[in-house]
Short mmCIF file of the C-alpha atoms (twelve columns), coordinates in Angstrom:
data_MODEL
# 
_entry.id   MODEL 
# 
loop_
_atom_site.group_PDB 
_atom_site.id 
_atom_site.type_symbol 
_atom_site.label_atom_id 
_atom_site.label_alt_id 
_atom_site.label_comp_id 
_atom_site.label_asym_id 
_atom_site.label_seq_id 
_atom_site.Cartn_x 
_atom_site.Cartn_y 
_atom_site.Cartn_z 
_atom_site.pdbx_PDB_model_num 
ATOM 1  C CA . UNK A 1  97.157  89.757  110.078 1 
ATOM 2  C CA . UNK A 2  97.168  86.532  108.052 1 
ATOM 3  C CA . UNK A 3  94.008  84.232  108.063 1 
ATOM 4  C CA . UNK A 4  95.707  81.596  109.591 1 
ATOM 5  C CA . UNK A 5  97.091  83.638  112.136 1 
ATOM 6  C CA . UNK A 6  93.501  85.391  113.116 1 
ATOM 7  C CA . UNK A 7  91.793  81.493  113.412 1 
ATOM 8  C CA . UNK A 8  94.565  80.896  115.726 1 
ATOM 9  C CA . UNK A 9  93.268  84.046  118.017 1 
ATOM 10 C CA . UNK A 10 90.245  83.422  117.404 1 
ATOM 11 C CA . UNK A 11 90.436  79.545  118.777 1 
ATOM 12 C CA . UNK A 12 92.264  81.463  122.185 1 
ATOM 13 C CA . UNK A 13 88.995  83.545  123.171 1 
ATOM 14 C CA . UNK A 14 86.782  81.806  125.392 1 
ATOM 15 C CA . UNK A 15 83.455  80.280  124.418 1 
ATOM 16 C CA . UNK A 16 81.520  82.746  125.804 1 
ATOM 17 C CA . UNK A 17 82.600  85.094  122.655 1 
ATOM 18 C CA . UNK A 18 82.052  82.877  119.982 1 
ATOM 19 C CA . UNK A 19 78.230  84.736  119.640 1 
ATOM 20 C CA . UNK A 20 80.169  87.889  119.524 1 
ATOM 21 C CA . UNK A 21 82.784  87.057  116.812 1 
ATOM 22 C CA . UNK A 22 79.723  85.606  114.824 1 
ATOM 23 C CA . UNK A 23 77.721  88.374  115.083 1 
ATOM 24 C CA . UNK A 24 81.101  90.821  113.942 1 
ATOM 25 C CA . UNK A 25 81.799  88.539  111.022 1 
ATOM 26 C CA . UNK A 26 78.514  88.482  110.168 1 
ATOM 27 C CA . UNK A 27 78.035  92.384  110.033 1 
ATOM 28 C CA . UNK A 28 81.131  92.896  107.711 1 
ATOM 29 C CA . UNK A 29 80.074  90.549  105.619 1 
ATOM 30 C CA . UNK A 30 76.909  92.233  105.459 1 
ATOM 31 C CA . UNK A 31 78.755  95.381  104.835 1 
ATOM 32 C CA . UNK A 32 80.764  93.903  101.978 1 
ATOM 33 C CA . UNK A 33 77.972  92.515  99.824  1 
ATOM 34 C CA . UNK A 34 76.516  96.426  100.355 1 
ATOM 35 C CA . UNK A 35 79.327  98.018  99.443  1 
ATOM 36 C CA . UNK A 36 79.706  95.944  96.526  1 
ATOM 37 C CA . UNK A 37 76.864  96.004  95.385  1 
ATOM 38 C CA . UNK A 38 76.784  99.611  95.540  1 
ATOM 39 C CA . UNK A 39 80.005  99.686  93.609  1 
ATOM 40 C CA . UNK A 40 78.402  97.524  90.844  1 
ATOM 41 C CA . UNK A 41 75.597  100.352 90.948  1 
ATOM 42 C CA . UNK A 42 77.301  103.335 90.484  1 
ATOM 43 C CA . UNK A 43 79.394  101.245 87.182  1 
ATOM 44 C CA . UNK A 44 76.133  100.611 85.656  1 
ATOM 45 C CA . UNK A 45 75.147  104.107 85.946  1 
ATOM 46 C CA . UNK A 46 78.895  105.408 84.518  1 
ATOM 47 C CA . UNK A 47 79.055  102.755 81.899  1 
ATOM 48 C CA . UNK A 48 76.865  104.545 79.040  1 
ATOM 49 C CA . UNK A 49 78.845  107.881 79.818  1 
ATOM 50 C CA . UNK A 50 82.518  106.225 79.762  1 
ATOM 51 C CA . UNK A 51 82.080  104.329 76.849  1 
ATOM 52 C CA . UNK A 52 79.595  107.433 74.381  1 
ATOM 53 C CA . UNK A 53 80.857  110.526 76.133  1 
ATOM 54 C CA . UNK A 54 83.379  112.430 73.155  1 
ATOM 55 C CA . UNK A 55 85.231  113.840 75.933  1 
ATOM 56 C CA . UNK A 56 86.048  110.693 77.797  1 
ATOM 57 C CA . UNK A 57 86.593  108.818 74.682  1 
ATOM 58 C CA . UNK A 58 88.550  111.278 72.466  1 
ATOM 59 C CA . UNK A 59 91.965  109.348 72.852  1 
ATOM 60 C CA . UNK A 60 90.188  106.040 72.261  1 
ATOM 61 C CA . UNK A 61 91.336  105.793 68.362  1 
ATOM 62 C CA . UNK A 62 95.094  105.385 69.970  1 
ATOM 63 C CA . UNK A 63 94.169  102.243 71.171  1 
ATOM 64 C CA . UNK A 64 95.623  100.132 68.376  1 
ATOM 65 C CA . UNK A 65 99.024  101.913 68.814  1 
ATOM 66 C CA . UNK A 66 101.765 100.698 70.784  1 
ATOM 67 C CA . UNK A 67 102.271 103.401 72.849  1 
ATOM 68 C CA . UNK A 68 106.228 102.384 73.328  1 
ATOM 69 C CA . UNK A 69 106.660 101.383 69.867  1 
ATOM 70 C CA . UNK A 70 109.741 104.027 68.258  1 
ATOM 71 C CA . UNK A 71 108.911 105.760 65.153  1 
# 
């Protein structure tokens, strides 16, 4: 459902739920800045092992090579 489209339902509910509709956007947005921020958590924690870790980075010296170029 578009943005504009949702306002537009949202301006059709009766007063009374406006404390409701509130209280829901409120809660995912909440949610969002938790899951993000656990997101940004668990990449901090990876970083060190994706970037140092021989086995992750073993193909990382192809990286200059254009991987479509013909030889």
């Amino acid at each position: 459902m578009s943005k504009e489209l949702l306002l537009k339902e949202i301006d059709t509910l009766p007063p009374a739920y406006m404390d409701e509709v509130g209280d829901f956007v409120s809660w995912l947005k909440h949610r969002w800045i938790k899951e993000t921020a656990a997101m940004e958590r668990a990449a901090a924690l990876a970083q060190d092992e994706y970037q140092n870790n021989r086995d992750l980075t073993a193909f990382s010296v192809l990286d200059g090579d254009d991987f479509y170029e013909t030889r």
